[in-house]
C-alpha positions as a printed NumPy array, in Angstrom:
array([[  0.   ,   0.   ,   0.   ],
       [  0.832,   3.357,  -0.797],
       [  2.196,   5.485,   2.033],
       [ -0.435,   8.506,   1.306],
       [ -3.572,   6.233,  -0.115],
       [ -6.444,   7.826,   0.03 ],
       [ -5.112,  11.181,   1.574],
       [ -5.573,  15.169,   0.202],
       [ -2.71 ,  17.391,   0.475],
       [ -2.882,  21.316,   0.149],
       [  0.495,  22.227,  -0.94 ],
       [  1.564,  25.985,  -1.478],
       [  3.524,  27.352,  -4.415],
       [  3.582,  24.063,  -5.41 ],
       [  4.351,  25.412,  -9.262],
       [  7.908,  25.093,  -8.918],
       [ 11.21 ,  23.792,  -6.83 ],
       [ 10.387,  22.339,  -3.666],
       [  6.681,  22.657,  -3.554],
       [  6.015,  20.771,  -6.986],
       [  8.723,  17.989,  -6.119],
       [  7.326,  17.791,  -2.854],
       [  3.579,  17.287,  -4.655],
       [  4.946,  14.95 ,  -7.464],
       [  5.972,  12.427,  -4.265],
       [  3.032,  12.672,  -2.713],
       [  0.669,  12.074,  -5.441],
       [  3.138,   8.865,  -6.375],
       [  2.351,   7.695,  -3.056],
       [ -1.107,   7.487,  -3.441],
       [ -2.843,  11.11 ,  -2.388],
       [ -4.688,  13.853,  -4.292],
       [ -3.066,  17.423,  -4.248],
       [ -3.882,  20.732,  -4.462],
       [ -1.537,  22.793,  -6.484],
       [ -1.449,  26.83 ,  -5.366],
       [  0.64 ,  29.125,  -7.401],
       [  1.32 ,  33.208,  -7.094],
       [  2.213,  34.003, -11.065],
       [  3.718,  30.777, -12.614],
       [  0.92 ,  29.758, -14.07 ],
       [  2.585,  27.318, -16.421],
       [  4.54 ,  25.764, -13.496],
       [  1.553,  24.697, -11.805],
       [  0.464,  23.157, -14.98 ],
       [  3.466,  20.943, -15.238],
       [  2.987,  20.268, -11.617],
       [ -0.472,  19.524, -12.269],
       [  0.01 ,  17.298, -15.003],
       [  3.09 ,  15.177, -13.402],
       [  0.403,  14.404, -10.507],
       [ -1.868,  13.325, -13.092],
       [  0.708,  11.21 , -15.158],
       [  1.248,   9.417, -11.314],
       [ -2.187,   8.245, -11.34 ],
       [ -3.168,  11.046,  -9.055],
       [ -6.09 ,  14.059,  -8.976],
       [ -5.037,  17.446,  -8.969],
       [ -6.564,  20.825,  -8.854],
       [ -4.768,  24.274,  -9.728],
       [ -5.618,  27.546,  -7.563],
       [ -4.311,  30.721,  -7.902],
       [ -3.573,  32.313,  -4.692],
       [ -1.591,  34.918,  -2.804],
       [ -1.175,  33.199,   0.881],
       [ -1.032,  36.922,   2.223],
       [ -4.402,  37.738,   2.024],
       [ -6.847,  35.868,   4.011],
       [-10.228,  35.812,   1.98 ],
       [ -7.809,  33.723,  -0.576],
       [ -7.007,  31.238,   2.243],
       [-10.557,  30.536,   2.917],
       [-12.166,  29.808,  -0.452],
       [ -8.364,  27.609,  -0.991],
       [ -9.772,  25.363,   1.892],
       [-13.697,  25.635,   0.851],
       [-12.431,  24.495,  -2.582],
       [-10.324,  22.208,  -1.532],
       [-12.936,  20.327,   0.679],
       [-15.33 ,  21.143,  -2.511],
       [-13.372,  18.914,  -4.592],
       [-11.906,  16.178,  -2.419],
       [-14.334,  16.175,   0.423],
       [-11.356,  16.536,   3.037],
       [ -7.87 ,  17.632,   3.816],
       [ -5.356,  15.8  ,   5.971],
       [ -1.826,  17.218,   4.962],
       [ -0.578,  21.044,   4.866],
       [  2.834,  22.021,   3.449],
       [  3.464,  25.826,   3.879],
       [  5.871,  25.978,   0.98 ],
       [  5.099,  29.916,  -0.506],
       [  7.642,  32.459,   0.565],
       [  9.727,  34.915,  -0.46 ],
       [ 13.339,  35.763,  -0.86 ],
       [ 13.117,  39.092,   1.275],
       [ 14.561,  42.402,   0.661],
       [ 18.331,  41.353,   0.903],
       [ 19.142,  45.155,   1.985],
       [ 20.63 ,  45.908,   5.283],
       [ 18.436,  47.146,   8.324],
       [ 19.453,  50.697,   8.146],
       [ 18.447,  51.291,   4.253],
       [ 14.716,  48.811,   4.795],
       [ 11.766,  50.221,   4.737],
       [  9.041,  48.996,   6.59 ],
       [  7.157,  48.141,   3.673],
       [  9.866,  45.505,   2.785],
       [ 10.289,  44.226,   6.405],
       [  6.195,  43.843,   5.998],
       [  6.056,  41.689,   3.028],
       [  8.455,  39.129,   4.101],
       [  6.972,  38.689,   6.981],
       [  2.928,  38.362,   5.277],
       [  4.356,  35.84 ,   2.915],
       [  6.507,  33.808,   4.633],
       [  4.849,  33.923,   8.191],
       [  1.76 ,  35.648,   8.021],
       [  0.392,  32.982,   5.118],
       [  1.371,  30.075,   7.022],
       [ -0.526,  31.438,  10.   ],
       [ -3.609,  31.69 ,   7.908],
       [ -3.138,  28.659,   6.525],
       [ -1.86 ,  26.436,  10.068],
       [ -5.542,  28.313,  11.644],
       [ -7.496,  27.119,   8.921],
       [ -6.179,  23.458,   8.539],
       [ -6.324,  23.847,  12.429],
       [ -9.997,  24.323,  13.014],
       [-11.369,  21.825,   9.926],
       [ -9.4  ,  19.043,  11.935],
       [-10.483,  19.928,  15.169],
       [-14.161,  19.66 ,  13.891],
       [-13.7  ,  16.433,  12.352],
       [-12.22 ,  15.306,  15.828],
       [ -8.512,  15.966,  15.085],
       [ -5.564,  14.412,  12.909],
       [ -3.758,  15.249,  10.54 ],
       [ -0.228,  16.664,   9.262],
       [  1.411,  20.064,   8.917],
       [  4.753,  20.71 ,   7.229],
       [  5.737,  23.609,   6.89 ],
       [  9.476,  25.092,   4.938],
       [ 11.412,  27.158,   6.934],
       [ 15.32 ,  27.314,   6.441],
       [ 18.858,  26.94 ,   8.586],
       [ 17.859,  30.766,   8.702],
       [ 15.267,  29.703,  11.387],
       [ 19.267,  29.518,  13.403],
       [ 22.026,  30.976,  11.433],
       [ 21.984,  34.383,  10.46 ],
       [ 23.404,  36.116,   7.064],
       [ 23.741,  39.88 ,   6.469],
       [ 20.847,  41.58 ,   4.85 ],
       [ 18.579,  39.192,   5.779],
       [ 16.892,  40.693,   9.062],
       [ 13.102,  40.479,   7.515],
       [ 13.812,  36.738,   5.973],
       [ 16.124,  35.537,   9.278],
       [ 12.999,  37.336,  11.578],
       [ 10.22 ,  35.285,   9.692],
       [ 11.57 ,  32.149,   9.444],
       [ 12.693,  32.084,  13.038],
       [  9.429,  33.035,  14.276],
       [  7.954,  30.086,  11.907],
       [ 10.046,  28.169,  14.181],
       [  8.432,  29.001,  16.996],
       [  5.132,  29.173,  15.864],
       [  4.915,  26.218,  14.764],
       [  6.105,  24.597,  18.176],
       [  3.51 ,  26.54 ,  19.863],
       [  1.263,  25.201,  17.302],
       [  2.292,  21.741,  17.874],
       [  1.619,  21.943,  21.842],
       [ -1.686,  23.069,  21.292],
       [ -2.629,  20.409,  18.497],
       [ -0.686,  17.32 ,  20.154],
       [ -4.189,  16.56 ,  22.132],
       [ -5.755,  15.953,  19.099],
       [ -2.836,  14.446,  17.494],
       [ -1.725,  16.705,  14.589],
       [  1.719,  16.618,  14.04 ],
       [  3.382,  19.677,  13.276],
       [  6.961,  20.366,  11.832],
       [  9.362,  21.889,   9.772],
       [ 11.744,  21.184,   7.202],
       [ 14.667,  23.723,   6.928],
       [ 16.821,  23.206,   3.388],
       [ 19.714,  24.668,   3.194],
       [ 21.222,  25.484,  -0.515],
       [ 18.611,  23.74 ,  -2.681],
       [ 18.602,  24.349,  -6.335],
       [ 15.59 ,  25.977,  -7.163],
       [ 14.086,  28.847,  -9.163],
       [ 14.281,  30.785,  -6.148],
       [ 18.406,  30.806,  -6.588],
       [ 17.875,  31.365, -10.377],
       [ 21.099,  33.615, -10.007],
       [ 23.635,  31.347,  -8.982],
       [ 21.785,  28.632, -11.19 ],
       [ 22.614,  30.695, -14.419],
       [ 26.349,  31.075, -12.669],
       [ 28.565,  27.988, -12.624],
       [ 31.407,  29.351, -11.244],
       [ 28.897,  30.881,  -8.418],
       [ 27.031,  27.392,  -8.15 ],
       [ 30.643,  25.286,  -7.927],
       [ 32.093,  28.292,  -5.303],
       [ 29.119,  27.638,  -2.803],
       [ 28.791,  24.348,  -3.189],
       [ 32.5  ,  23.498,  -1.839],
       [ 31.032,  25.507,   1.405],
       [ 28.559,  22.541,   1.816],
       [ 30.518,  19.559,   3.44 ],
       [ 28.607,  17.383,   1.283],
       [ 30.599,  19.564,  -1.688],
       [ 27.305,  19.613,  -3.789],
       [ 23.837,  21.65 ,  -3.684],
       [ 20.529,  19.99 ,  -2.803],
       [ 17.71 ,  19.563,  -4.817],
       [ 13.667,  19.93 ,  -4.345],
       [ 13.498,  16.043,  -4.502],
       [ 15.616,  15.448,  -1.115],
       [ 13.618,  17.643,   0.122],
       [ 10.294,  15.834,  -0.984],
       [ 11.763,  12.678,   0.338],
       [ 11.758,  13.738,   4.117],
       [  8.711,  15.797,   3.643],
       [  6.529,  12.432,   2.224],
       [  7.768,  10.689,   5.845],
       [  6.481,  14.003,   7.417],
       [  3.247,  13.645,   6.232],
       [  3.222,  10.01 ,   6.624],
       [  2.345,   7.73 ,   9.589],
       [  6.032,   7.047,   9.457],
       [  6.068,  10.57 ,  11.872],
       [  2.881,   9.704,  13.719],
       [  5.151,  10.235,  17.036],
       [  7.438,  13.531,  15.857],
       [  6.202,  16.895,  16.597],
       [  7.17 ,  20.074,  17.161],
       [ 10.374,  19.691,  15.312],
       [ 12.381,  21.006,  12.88 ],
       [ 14.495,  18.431,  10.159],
       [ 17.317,  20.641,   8.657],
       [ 18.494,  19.027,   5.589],
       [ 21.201,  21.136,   4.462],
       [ 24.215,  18.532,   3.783],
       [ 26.304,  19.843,   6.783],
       [ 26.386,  23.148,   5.661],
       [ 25.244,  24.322,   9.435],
       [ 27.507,  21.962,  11.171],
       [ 30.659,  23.252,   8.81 ],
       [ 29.778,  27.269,   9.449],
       [ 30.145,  26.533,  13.428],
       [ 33.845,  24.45 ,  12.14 ],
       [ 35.042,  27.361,  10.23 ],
       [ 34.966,  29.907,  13.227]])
């Protein structure tokens, strides 16, 4: 059997990188996704139509996690279509500013912080309160980063949200262990995504940061997908509150370099 048979997953910006590998391994283990995107359209298409070629149903959604009305028809439609929900991945961020504190202006401190912890509060609530009603279980996952512990220059608004998702969601997880949602994280470190198009299109840049790693390579959206399928599995019916960095090292060798 299938390690997701029968289950619905919600999975943002799931159009590209980590969110579509991460919804191309669940629908090949046997559950029905929801695709979100913000502008790649096309993305979520492919997405859509890899989940499809697994044997899998799949519906497309555009929707901007910062603004709640979208949250709530995501879930109505959701549970429209596939009659439930039982996994969340919080995979839609942003980059952030990548300007130093003295020259951001609020307005850039504000949207990193609506997209990449605002929208997985609306999202956490909502998932949060359908369970409860139907008498609890379930799985959240949600993408933070080894910026939930390290810290880089220019970073302040993307270091402040994803350390805050960090605790959030282990608040989160206290509340909902009664009813016995698990609730987690995942923080990559250098993945190869769309995200880092920049270094991607720069070889030199790509082979220079990837000798930082003590693994000497990047990761990619489908080692990520791998630990976020035993997330959402019963495999992780007793982990919660926790955070899996999967970064090849690349914390561990920061600390060795000091």
């Amino acid at each position: 059997m299938k390690k997701l048979e029968g289950k619905v997953a919600i999975v943002t910006g799931s159009d590209s990188g980590i969110g579509a590998a991460i919804a191309i391994e669940y629908a090949k283990e046997g559950a029905n996704v929801v695709v979100t995107y913000h502008t790649d359209e096309e993305g979520a298409q492919k997405t859509v139509a890899a989940i499809e070629e697994a044997g899998q149903k799949a519906i497309m959604l555009k929707i901007d996690v910062t603004l709640e009305p979208q949250i709530t028809y995501l879930f109505s439609k959701t549970i429209e279509t596939f009659g439930t929900v039982d996994i969340l991945v919080n995979n839609a961020g942003v980059k952030g500013a990548g300007k130093p504190v003295v020259d951001m202006t609020t307005e850039d401190f504000n949207a990193t912080l609506q997209a990449n912890l605002y929208g997985p509060f609306y999202t956490c609530r909502s998932f949060a309160q359908y369970r409860k009603g139907l008498g609890g279980k379930g799985k959240i996952i949600n993408i933070t980063s080894v910026h939930e512990e390290i810290m880089s220059k220019n970073g302040a608004d993307y270091n402040a949200a994803k350390g805050a998702l960090r605790n959030f969601t282990r608040t989160l997880a206290l509340e909902l262990a009664e009813i016995q949602i698990n609730v987690n994280n995942i923080g990559p470190g250098m993945i190869v995504t769309p995200m880092n198009q920049d270094i991607l299109e720069d070889e030199e840049a790509l082979k220079e940061k990837s000798a930082k790693v003590p693994f000497k390579r990047a990761g990619y959206p489908e080692d990520i997908a791998k630990l976020a399928l035993f997330l959402a599995s019963a495999d992780s019916d007793y982990v919660t509150g926790s955070t899996y960095f999967m970064d090849g090292g690349l914390m561990l060798q920061m600390g060795a370099e000091i």
